[in-house]
N, C-alpha and C positions, 0 to 999 in steps of 0.2 A: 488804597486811598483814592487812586484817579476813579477809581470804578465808583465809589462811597461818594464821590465828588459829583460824578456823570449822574446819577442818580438824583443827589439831590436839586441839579439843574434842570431835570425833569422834570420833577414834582413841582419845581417853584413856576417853571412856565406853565405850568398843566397839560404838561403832554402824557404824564401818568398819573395817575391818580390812586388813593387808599379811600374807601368808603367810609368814616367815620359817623358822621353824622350820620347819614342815612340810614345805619345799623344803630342804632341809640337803641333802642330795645335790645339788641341783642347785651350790650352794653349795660343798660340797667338792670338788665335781668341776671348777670354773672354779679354786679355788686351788690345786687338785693339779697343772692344766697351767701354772700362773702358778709355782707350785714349783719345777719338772720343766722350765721353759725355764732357771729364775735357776742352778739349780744347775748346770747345763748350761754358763752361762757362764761361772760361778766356773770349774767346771772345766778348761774348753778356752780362754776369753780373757781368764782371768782378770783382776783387780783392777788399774788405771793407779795405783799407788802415786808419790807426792809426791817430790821430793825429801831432805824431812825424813823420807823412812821408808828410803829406798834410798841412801841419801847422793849428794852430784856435788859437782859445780860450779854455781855460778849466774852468768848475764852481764844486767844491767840497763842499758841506754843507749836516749837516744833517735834512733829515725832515721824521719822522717814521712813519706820517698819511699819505704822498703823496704817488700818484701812479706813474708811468710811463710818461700815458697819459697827465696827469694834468702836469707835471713838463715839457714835452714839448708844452702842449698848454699856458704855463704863459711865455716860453723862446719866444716861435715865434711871441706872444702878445707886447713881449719887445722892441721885433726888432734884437735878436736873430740869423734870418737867417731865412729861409725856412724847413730846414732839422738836427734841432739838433739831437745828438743822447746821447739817455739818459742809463748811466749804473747803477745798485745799485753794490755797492761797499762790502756791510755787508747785514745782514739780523735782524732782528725781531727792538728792539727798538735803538740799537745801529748799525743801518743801515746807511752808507753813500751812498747820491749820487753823480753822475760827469754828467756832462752834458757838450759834444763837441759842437763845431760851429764851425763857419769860422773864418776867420780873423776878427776881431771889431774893431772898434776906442775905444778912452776912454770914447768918451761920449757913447756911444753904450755900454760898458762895463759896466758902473755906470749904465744905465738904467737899464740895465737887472740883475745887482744885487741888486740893490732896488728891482724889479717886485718879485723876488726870495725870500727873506727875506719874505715884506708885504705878498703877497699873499698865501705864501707854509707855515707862519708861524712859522720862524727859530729862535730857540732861541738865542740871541745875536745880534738881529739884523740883519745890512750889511757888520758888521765885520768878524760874523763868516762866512759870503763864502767867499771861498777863489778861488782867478780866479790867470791863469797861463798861458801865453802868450805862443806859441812856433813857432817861424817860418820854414816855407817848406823848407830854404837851408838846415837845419839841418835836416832833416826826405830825403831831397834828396843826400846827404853825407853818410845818412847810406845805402843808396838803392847802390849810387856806389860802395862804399865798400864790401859790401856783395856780389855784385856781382864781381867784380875782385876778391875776396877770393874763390868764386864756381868755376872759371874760372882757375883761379892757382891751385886748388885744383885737380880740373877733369885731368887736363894736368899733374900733379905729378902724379896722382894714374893709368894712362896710360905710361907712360914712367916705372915705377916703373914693374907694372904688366908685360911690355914687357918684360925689363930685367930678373925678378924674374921665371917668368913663360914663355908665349908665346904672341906675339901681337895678336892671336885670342883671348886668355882667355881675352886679356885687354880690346877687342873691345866689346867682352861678357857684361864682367863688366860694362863698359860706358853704354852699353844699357838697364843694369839693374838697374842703378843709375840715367840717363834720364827717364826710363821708373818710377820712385820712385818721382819725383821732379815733373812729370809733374801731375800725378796722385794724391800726395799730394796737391799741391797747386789749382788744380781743385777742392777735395772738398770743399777748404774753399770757394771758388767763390763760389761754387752750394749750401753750408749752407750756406753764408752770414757770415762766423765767419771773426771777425778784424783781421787785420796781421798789427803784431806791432815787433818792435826790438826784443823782444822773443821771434817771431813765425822763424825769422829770422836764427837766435842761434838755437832753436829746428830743423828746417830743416837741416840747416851743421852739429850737430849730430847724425841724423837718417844716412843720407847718410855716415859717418864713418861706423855706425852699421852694416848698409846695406852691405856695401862692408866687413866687417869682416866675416861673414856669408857667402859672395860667396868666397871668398879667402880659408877659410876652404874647403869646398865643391873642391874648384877648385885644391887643392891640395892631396886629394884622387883623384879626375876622373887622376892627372900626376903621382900619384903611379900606378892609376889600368892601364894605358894604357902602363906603362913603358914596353918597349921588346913586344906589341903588334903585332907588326908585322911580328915579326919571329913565330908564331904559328896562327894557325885558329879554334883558340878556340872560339872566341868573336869577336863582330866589334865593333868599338867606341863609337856607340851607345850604345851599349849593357854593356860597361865594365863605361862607364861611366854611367848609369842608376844605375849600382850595387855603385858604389860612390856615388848614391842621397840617396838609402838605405841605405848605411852604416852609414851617419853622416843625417837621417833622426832624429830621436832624438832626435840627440843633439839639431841638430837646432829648434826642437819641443819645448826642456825642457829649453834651453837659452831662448827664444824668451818669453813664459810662463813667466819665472823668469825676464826676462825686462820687462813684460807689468805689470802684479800687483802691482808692488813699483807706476809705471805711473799711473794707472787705480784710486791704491788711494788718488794719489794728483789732480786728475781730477775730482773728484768723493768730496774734500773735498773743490776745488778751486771754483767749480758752489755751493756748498748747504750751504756753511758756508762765503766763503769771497767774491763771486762774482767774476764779472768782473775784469780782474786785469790782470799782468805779470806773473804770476803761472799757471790763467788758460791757457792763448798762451802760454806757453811754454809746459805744460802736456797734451794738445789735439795735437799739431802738432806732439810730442813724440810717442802720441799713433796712431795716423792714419800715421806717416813714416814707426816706426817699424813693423806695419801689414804689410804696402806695402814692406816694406824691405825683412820680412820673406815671402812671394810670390814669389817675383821677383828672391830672391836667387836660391829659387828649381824650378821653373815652366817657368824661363824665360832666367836666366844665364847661365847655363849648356845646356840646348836646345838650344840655340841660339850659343853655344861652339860647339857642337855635329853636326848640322847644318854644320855650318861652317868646319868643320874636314872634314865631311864624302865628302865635296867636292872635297877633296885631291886628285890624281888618286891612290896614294899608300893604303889609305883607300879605294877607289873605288874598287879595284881589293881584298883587303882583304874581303869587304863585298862580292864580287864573291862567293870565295873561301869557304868562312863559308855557304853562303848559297848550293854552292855545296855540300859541307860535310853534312848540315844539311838533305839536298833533299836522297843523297845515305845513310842516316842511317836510314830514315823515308820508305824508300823504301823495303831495310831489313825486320824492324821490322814488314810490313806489309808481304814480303814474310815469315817470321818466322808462324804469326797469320796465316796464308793461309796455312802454314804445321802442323801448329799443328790441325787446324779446319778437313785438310782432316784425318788425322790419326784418330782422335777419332772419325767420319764418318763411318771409314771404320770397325775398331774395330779389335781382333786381327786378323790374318792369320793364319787359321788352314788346309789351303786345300794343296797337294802335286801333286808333279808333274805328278803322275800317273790319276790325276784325282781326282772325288771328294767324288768315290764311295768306293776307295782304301785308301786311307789319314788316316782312323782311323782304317784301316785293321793291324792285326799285322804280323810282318814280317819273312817270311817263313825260312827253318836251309837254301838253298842254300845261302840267303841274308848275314847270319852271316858267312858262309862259305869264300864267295867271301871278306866279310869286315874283316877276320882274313886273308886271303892273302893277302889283301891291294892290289889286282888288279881290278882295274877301269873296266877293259873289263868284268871281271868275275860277272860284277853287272847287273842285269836285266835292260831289257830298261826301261828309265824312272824313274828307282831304284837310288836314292842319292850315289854318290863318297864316299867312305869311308872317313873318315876326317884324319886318319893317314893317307894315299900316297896324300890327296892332300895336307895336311901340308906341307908334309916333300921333297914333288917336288918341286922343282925351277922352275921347268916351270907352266903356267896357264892352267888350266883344257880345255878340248878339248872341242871347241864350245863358248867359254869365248873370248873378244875382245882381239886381240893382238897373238892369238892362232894358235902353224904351225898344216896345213891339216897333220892328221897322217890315218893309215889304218882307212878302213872300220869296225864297231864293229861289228864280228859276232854273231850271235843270239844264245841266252847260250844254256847249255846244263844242261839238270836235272842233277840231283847228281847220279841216278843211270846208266843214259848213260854214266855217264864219269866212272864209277868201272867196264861196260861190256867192256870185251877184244872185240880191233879191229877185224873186219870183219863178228863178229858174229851179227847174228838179233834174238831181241827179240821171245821168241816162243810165238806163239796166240793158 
């Protein structure tokens, strides 16, 4: 947990960082094929609707020897239907089963629960199944319902989001709650799972979840981008990525702690009581909130960032940063380019007299002329004393910026300058 912790203190300063945003393609591109199978299935295997949507018959009894098979080849024997579907209810000796149809008359009813008793061997008889009529206006009352609730729901949580935040974030959000709803209800087409009044209820609270989790998320990226404009630190892309890091996390450690309560009522709904209203509502729980927790970081915020970065006032700041970015990369390569030639070259020990002179030591005229601090009095080629060029205001002769002054005449030993004028050395 310290390490889960270290980590996440990383991410929030931006010392580490996860690509989100910048991978949006990659991202769109896995939900476009996760789209494009679900819709697929809608289309061609469509939805296993309940019997409370399509109306039947219902048959409840128990029989702990039969199988599956057997319990639909005695229904279809009866006259049943074509396509009963049989669920077990319980497991080992105190196992029920249900077995749907279609609509039946009474006499069709009565046969098939004589067939069910005699042949499945149910104790009590044709008393103990119990049959339960439910007609289709009623399974199609709940279908419009739920859908005028989604409808009113979607249009609140857009209006809401406009005001609260921005009508991009809201359009964000729609397209992470469509992109949730459609993806959900594809896998139940493509497994064949029933969708019943529960699965119904499970779907409208994933999509609350869902959008709690971008709503979060979406109110760091309007902290991080607040006064973005006025500096060229980041583009929106970039300050909103550091907002998918920062409440990464959480969204990690919420989601975790909503799916296990789920996972083991899912988990106790198939192995202990079957088929039933527990299991639709804890598998649709569990395959929304996957898609929820996706959609939030990988699809709401890219799809935000997207939309932003087409602004011209974001166009022009992403200019700007990437300018900035280009002249400091430029720099640091001209820094590496001087420090590479320096240590090349190693130090400098050679002088201006050459390279034969440089380690020569330096004769008394030289000290002489550098205790007068006269520049003329120093041999050619011989360095300026450092007192008269300190303490001059003007730049050394020969130096940029420098007025022509006399010609430097060629010195003189130290003992022609102590022989008095006119006389010459004797030989």
């Amino acid at each position: 947990m310290s390490r889960l912790g270290a980590i996440g203190g990383r991410l929030y300063r931006g010392e580490v960082s996860v690509e989100f945003v910048g991978r949006r393609k990659l991202w769109f591109t896995i939900s476009g094929l996760i789209l494009v199978i679900s819709i697929a299935a809608l289309a061609f295997l469509r939805l296993n609707y309940s019997v409370e949507f399509k109306g039947g018959n219902l048959f409840q009894f128990r029989a702990p020897a039969a199988s599956p098979a057997q319990i639909a080849s005695v229904v279809k024997g009866a006259g049943g239907g074509s396509q009963p579907i049989v669920q077990q209810l319980g497991l080992g000796g105190t196992s029920k089963w249900q077995v749907q149809t279609t609509p039946l008359t009474f006499a069709q009813e009565s046969k098939v629960q004589d067939a069910i008793a005699s042949d499945l061997h149910v104790a009590g008889g044709p008393n103990s199944v119990s049959i339960q009529l439910v007609g289709a206006s009623w399974g199609s009352q709940i279908s419009h319902k739920a859908l005028e609730g989604l409808i009113a729901f979607l249009i609140l949580i857009v209006i809401y989001l406009s005001i609260a935040f921005d009508w991009k974030m809201a359009v964000a959000a729609f397209v992470a709650l469509v992109h949730d709803i459609v993806i959900t209800t594809g896998v139940y087409a493509l497994a064949g799972f029933q969708v019943s009044p529960a699965t119904v209820i499970g779907l409208l609270t994933i999509l609350g979840y869902s959008l709690y989790d971008t709503v979060v998320v979406f109110d760091k990226v309007r902290e991080n981008t607040a006064g973005l404009l006025a500096t060229d630190r980041s583009t929106y892309s970039q300050a909103a990525n550091l907002a998918l890091n920062q409440t990464l996390v959480r969204s990690i450690n919420t989601s975790l702690i909503a799916l296990l309560p789920v996972a083991a009522i899912l988990v106790v709904a198939i192995s202990f009581l079957g088929t039933g209203e527990l299991q639709d509502l804890a598998l649709v729980l569990f395959v929304g909130m996957l898609s929820g927790t996706y959609s939030s970081i990988c699809i709401a915020t890219p799809v935000l960032a997207g939309l932003k970065e087409r602004e011209p006032q974001y166009k022009q700041l992403a200019a700007r940063v990437a300018r900035r970015a280009a002249g400091g990369r430029a720099a640091q390569r001209a820094a590496r380019a001087g420090k590479a030639g320096v240590a090349g070259r190693g130090p400098d020990t050679t002088d201006a007299r050459g390279p034969d002179t440089a380690a020569q030591p330096l004769d008394d005229d030289y000290h002489e002329a550098a205790a007068d601090g006269d520049p003329a009095d120093a041999g050619p080629g011989e360095p300026v004393p450092a007192v008269r060029a300190a303490s001059s205001g003007s730049p050394p002769r020969g130096a940029p910026g420098a007025r022509p002054g006399p010609r430097q005449q060629p010195r003189r030993s130290g003992s022609a300058r102590r022989r008095p004028a006119g006389k010459k050395k004797r030989r």
